[in-house]
N, C-alpha and C positions, 0 to 999 in steps of 0.2 A: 641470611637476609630473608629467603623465601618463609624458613619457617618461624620468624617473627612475623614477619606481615602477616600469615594462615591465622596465625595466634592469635591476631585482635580483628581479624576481617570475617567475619562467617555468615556463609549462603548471603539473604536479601537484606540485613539489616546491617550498618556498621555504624562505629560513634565517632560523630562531629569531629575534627580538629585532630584528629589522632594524627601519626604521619606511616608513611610505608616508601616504596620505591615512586620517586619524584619522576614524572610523566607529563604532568597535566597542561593544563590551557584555561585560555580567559571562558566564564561563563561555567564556574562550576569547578569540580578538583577532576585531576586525572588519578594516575594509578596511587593509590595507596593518599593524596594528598588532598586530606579531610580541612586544611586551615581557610582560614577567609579567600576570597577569588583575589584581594590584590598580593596576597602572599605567591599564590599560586600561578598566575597568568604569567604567562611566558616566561615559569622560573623551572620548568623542565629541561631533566637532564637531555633526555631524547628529543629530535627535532624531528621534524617532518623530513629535513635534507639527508637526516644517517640513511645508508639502504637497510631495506626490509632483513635482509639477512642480523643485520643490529637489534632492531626491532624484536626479531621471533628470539634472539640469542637471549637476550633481557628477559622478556615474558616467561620462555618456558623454563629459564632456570629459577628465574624467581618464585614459581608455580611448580616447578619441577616437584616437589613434595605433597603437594596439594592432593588430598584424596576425595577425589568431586564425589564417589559414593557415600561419604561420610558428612561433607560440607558442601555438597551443589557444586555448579557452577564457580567458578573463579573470579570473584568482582572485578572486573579492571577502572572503574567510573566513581566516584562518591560525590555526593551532593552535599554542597558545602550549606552552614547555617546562614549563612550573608546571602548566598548566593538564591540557595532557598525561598526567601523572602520575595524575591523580584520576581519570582514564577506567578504566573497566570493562578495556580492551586494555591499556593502557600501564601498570593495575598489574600487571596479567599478565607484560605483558614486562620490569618492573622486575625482577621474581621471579625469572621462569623464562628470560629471553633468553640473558644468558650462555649457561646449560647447553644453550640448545634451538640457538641458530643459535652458538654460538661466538666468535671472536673478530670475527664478521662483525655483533655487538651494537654498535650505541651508543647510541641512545634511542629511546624507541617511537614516535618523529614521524619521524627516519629509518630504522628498520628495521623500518616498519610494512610494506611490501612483499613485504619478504624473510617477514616471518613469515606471511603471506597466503600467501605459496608454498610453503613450508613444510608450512601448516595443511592443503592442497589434496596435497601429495608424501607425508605423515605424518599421516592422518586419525585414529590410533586415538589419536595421542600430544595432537593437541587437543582431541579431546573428551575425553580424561581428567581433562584442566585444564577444559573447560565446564564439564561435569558436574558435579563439585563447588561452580560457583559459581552454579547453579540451585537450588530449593526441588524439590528432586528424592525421593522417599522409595521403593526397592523393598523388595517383602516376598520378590521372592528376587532377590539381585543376574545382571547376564548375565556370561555366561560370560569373554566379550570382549569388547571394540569393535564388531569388524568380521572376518565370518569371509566370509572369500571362496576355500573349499572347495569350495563347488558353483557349478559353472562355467555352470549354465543359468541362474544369477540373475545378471544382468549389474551391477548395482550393490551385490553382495554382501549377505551379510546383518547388516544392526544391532542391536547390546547383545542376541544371542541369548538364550534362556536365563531374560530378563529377565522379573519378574512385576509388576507396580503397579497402582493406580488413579489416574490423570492427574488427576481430582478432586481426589482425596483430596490429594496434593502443595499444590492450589490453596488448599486448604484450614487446612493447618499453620500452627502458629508455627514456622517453621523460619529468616526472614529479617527476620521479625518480631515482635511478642508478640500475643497476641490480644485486647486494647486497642488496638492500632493501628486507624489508620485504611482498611479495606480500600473503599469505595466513597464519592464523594461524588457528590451530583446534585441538581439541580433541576428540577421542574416551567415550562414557558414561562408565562411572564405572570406567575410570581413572582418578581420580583427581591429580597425581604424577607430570604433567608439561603440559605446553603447546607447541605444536609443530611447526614449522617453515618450509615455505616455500619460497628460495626468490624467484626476478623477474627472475633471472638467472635458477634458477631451474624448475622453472615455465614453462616457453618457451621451457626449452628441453624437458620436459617431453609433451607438446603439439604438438610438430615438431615430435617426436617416434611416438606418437599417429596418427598424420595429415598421416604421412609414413606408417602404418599400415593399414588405411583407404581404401588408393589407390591401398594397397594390395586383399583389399578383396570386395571391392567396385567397383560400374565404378561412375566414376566423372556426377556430380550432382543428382547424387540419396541423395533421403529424405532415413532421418537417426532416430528412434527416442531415446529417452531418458526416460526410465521407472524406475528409481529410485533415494533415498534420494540423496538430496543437499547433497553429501562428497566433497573431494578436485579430487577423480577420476572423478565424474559427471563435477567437474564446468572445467579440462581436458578437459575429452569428450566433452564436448560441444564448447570449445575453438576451440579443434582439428576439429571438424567437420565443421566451418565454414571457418577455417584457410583452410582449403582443396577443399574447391567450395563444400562442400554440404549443405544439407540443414537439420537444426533441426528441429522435431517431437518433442515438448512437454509434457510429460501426466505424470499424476500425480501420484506418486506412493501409492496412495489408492484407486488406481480403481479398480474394480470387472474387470474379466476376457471379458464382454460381452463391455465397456467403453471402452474398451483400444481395442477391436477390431475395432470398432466403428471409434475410430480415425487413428488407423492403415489403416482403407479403405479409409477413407477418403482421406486425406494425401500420399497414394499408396506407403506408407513407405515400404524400401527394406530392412533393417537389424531395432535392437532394440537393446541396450544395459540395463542391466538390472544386477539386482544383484541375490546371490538364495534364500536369506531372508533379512527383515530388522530386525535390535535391538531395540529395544523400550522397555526403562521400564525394561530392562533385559528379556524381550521374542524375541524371534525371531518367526517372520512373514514372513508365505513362499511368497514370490513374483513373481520366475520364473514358477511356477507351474502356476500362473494367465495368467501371459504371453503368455505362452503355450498354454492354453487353449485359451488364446485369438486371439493367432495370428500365422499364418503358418513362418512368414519369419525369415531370421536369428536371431537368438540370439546370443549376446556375453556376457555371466555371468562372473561379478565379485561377488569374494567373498565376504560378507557381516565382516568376517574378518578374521585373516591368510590368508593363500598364498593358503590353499586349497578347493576347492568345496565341501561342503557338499550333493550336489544332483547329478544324472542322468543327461546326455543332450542326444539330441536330437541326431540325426545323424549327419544333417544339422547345430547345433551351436558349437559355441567353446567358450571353457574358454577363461576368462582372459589374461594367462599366456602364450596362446595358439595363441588367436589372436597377442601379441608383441610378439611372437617367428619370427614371419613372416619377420619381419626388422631387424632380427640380422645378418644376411648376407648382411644389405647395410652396405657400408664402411662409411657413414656418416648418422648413423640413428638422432641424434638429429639436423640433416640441414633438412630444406625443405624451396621451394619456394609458400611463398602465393599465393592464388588464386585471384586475382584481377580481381571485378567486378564494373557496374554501381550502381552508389550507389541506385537505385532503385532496385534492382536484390534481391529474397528474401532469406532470411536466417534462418530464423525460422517459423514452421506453431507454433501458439500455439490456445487456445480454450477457449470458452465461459464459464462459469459454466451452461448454462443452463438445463432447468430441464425438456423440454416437445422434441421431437424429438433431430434428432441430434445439437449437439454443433455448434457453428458458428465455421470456422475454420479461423482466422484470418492470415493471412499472415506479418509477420514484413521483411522490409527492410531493407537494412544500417542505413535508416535514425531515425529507430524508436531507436536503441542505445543512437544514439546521443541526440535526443529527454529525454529520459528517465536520462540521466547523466546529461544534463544541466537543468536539472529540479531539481534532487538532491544537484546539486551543486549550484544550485541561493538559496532554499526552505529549505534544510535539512543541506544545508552547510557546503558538503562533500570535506572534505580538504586534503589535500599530507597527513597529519601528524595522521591522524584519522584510528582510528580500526572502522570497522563495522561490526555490527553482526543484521541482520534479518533472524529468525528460518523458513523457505518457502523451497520452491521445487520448481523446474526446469519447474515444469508441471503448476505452474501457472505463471501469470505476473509478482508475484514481485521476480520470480527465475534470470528471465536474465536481471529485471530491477537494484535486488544487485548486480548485475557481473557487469555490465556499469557503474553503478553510482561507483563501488569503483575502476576500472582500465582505465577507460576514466578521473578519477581527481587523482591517484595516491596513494588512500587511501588502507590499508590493511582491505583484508575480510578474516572477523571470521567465521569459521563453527563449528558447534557444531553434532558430528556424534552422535544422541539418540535422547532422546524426550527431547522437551521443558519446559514440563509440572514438571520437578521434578527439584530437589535443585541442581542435576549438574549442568544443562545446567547453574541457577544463578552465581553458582561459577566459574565455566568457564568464565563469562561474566566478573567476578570481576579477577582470574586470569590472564587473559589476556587482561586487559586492555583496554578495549572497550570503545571508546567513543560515538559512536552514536549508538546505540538502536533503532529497527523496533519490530513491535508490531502489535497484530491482539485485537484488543477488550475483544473477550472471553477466549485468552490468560492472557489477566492483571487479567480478574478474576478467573481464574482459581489459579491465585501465589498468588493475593490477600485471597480468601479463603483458601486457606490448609496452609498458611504460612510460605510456604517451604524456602522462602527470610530470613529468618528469623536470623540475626547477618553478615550478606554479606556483603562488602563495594560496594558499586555500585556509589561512588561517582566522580569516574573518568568522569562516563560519561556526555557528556556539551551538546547533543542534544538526544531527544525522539523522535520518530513519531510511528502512528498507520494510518493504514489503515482497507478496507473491510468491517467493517460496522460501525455504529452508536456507539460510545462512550458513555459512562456513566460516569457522572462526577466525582460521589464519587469514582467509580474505579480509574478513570483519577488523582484523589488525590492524590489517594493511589500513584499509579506508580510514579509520579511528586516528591510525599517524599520521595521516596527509592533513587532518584539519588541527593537531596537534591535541590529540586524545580527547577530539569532543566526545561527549556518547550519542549512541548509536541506536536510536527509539525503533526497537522492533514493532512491527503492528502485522495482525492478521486477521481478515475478515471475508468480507465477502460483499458481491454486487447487492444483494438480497438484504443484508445490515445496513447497508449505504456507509459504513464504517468498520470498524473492526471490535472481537469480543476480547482480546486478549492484546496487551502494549507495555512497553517498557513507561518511563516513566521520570522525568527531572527530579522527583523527590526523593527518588528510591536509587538503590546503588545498582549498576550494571554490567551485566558477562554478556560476552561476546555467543552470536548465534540464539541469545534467550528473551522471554519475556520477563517481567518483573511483574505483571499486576493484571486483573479482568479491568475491562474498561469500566470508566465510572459511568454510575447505575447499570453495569449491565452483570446480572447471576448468571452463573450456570454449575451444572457438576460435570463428575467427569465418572460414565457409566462403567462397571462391569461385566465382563460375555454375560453377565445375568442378566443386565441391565438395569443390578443397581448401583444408587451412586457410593463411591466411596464415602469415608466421612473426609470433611473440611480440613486442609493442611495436612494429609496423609500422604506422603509421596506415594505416586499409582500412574501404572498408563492405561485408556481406555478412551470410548468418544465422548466426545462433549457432548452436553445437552444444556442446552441453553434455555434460559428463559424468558416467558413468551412476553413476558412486559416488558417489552424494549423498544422504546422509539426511536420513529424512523425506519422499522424494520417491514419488509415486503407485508402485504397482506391481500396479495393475491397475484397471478400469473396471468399473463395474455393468451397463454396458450398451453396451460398444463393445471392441472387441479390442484390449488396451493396445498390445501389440507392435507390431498395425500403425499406431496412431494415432502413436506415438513414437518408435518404433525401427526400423519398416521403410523401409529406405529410406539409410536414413542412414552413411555411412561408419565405418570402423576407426579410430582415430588411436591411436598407438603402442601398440596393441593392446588398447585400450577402445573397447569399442562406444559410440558417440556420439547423444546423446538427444535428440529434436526438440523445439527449445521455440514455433518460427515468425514470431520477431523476426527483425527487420533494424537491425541496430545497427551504431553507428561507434566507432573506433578512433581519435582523434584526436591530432594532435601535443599532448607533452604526457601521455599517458596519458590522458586521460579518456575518456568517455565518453557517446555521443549514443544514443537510439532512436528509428528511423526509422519505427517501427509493423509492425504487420505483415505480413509475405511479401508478403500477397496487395494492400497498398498502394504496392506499387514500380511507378514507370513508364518507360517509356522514350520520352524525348524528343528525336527526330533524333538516335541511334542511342547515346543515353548513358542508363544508368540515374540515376534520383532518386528519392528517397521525398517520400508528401504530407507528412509533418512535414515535411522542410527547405521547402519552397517556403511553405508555411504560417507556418513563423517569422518569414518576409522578411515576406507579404503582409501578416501582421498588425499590421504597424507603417507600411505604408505609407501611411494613413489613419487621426491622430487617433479619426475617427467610429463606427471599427469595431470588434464586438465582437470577432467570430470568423471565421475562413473554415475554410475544407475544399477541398482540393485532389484531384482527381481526371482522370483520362487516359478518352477513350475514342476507338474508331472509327468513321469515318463511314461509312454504309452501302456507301459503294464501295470500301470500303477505303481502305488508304494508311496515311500516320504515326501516330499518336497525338495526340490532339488532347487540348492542356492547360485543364481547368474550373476556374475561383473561383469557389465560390459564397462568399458574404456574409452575415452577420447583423449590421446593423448595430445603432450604441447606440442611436440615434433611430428606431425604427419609423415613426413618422408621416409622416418626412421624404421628397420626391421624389430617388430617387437613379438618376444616367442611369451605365449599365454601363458607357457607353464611354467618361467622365472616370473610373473605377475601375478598368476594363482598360489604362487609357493610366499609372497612376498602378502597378499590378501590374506590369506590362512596367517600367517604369522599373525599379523594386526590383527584380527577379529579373535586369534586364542587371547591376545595378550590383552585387548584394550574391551572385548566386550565377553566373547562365552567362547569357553575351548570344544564345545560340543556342535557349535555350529560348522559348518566343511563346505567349503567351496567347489562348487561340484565343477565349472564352466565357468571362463572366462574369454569375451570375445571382445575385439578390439573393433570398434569403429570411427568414420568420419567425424562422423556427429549424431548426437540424438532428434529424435523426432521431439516436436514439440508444438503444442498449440500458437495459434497467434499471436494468443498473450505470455507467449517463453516459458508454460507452463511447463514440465517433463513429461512425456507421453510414455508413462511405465506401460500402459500397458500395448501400446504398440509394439514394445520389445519384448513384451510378456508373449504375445502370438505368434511371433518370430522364430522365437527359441519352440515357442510348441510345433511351430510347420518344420525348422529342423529337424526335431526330434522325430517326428512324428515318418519325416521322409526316410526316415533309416531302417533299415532291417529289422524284423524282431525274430530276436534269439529264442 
């Protein structure tokens, strides 16, 4: 069976209607089953209820033949022709492909490519077509597209001319009516109903809010936002852009010393904040951080009830306190938007970096729009669609859920608790969710404790993960619990307001990959030379992007954008080329791998690697293991590089000897990647360090290993 399926299934392209191993689900085909979606919807053999052990027994025998050096990636997703049709892309290209690519059309699942190329060679002529199918409103339209007259703006300039309030768009019945459903969510520890918010109710409650602002505010002061994604947060932040200010981002698990950091930054004049969060059914005091971290106002909401459980300040006010302010307007739920140029900024948000301050990135009007027409080509965020991604305000994908679900019309799910336990699952199943956002060590976290466990999660018809590196057997798991939807990788960054590289509904999907550059966005992928490969050459190396991309940063609050981006970096056919500091693969096939970045490549006995690949192998070499982290360093006398595993195993308790897991590591990396690479150290830990935003902190374990080494004797 495996090597029939190989036979008609290769790398990123496969043909309509074929058939292979029966998998799939409603909204597309599963494994191998290319026929119409009512052939396919719910006529898989595997169900979400087999255990994973069923799951992985199927995949890898069927696949067991499969030589990814020869054919990529291993498809497990196919996008059916019917199903094709009903996407966001492919009704576009029903429409418009003829006229746009010619007689070089023939359905949007084979000239999904071409029109990617297309969209990247002729950016003004795609967004023309976005645009219109956004919740977009100007009060004076731009001039153009894309004016690339002045030649010192390297990525030209976008929809010049242009005037709106990015709100206020948020705000309309323009995709939908204002009885729609614009927010649902739940409280953790209530599972009794899901709550509703419409678009009507929506708007007043932001207009009170935006009126309370001007009360207590002067117009265009930065504002920021220190706590959990709830329905008052994604409010607040509405309101304060509706109003000419400007959002502060931070993440509500910062330490008291972060959050001041970015308060200076940013020269923010109030902070909204709550006086604990819930998690897990603890409460985590969070205004007490605040306080310590920042002199200016606070306005505490309740973490829940109507009342404060702490002390304030002199200087802050509750809640309840701050809306008291507009009960004397005769029209508190009216306000007039603030209408700006659509370059005028709207939110600062921040870097996760980890060695001095954060970059403070500044978003424009235009980086929303960016972020929503990315979701709605890639993730294929529709009117009709619930979405739920578990994030915060304080990082990128806080304001990029807010745009992708009310610039297309779709309703966002919030889940007020943690993610980590069986509510937040049920909640996903109660309420309807269709598209699912996902952070990596999220999937394994639900994959290990098996809190999922008897849930319908089959409503949902699109996945994605972002922020790091996928694992495929995890990526299984997740893929069977919604009954083989696929799994829209995307990877970007705060500084794109989106991502350059994403899987894709038109195209077919493996597990842990990309399928496609985002539409209009180039780039190549450089050599230690630093030049680029040629085009569909499988190759690893960094990316270098191209600078005409909108929505993308075009300056820093506190660091020299040019030289952080563009200094440095080479011409390609006479576009200056933009740093993003991935190291990504090119693989047979088209797709697409991320190695992490730059600064995680190693070389071992004289061949470069990155810790992802070695990481992918280790992590299945052992049942017992959660996670590793792969790292090179030198030994005090010099010489080669010396390869680390550290470990987190599942069983903490357990006595585990390094030298049955270094013997068991070696095995896997001769057999599955290079028999020259030798595992020099392997150390067993609690847990890895990691940034706020869950990122892996290689190189805190990369210093680790050097102050060991370093403290030993030399011979």
């Amino acid at each position: 069976m495996g090597g029939d399926l190989a036979g008609r299934r290769g790398g990123g392209s496969a043909t309509p209607g074929s058939r292979g191993f029966p998998g799939g689900g409603q909204g597309g085909s599963g494994w191998g089953c290319g026929g119409d979606v009512e052939e396919s919807a719910g006529g898989g053999v595997l169900q979400p209820r087999h255990p994973h052990a069923v799951h992985q027994l199927v995949f890898y025998s069927v696949y067991g033949g499969w030589d990814a050096a020869v054919r990529g990636p291993p498809p497990y997703w196919f996008p059916s022709p019917v199903y094709s049709k009903d996407t966001n892309l492919g009704r576009i290209l029903e429409f418009h492909g003829r006229k746009l690519l010619g007689t070089s059309y023939s359905n949007p699942i084979d000239s999904f490519s071409l029109f990617q190329k297309f969209s990247v060679q002729h950016p003004e002529v795609y967004w023309e077509i976005v645009l219109q199918e956004l919740s977009l409103k100007f009060q004076e339209n731009p001039r153009c597209i894309l004016d690339t007259s002045d030649q010192s703006k390297y990525g030209g300039k976008w929809l010049p001319g242009a005037v709106l309030n990015i709100s206020e768009c948020c705000l309309l019945p323009m995709k939908r009516s204002d009885d729609s459903v614009a927010i649902v969510w739940r409280d953790e520890g209530d599972d009794s109903s899901v709550n509703c918010l419409s678009l009507k109710e929506l708007r007043d409650q932001v207009m009170m809010v935006a009126n309370a602002l001007d009360a207590t505010f002067s117009k265009g002061d930065a504002i920021a936002i220190d706590m959990p994604m709830t329905v008052t947060a994604v409010i607040i932040y509405l309101a304060i852009i509706l109003a000419g200010y400007v959002v502060v981002s931070i993440a509500d698990s910062f330490a008291a010393k972060e959050i001041e950091t970015r308060i200076r930054v940013s020269k923010a004049q109030g902070i909204f904040t709550q006086d604990f969060i819930i998690r897990g059914g603890k409460a985590v005091p969070l205004y007490s951080r605040v306080v310590e971290g920042s002199p200016c106002k606070a306005i505490v909401v309740p973490a829940s009830g109507k009342g404060l459980e702490v002390e304030l300040r002199n200087n802050d006010l509750s809640w309840n306190d701050f809306l008291s302010s507009v009960e004397r307007f005769p029209r508190p739920f009216h306000y007039f938007p603030v209408y700006q140029p659509i370059d005028a900024i709207i939110n600062v948000l921040f870097s996760s970096g980890t060695t001095g301050d954060p970059k403070a990135i500044p978003w424009s009007q235009l980086s929303p729009i960016r972020c929503a027409a990315d979701s709605w080509a890639h993730i294929d965020v529709q009117s009709r669609d619930i979405l739920c991604w578990p994030t915060n305000l304080g990082w990128v994908m806080g304001p990029i859920t807010v745009y992708s679900c009310f610039l297309s019309g779709a309703t966002l799910a919030l889940y007020h608790g943690s993610p980590l336990e069986r509510g937040f699952g049920k909640f996903v199943q109660d309420a309807g969710v269709t598209i699912l956002g996902t952070v990596p060590s999220l999937v394994k976290s639900w994959k290990n404790s098996n809190c999922l466990e008897g849930l319908d999660w089959t409503k949902i018809r699109t996945l994605s993960s972002t922020g790091e590196a996928s694992d495929v057997d995890d990526d299984l798991w997740l893929s069977s619990q919604a009954g083989y939807k696929p799994i829209i990788e995307c990877c970007g960054g705060t500084e794109l307001a989106s991502s350059y590289i994403f899987g894709n509904p038109l195209q077919c999907q493996a597990f842990g990959a990309f399928s496609t550059p985002g539409m209009s966005t180039g780039f190549v992928i450089l050599s230690e030379q630093g030049l680029p490969y040629p085009d569909n050459q499988p190759c690893v190396g960094e990316v270098g992007l191209f600078a005409q991309n909108m929505g993308s940063s075009v300056k820093l609050l506190n660091a020299d954008h040019e030289k952080v981006y563009l200094e440095g970096m080479p011409i390609y056919n006479g576009m200056q080329l933009r740093r993003h500091g991935d190291i990504i693969e090119r693989t047979v096939g088209g797709y697409y791998r991320v190695h992490g970045r730059a600064d995680d490549t190693m070389n071992l006995g004289g061949i470069k690697t990155s810790s992802v690949e070695i990481e992918r192998i280790c992590n299945r070499a052992d049942a017992n293991i959660l996670e590793t982290a792969a790292v090179s360093v030198r030994m005090h006398n010099g010489g080669p590089e010396q390869l680390v595993i550290f470990v987190v195993p599942k069983d903490r308790s357990s006595d585990w000897e390094a030298g049955v897991l270094e013997t068991k590591f070696q095995r896997a990396i001769r057999a599955n990647l290079n028999p020259l690479f030798k595992v020099s150290f392997v150390r067993v830990v609690a847990e890895f360090p990691r940034t706020a935003s869950n990122k892996l902190l290689r190189r805190v374990l990369r210093d680790q290993m050097k102050k060991e080494l370093s403290a030993r004797p030399r011979m």
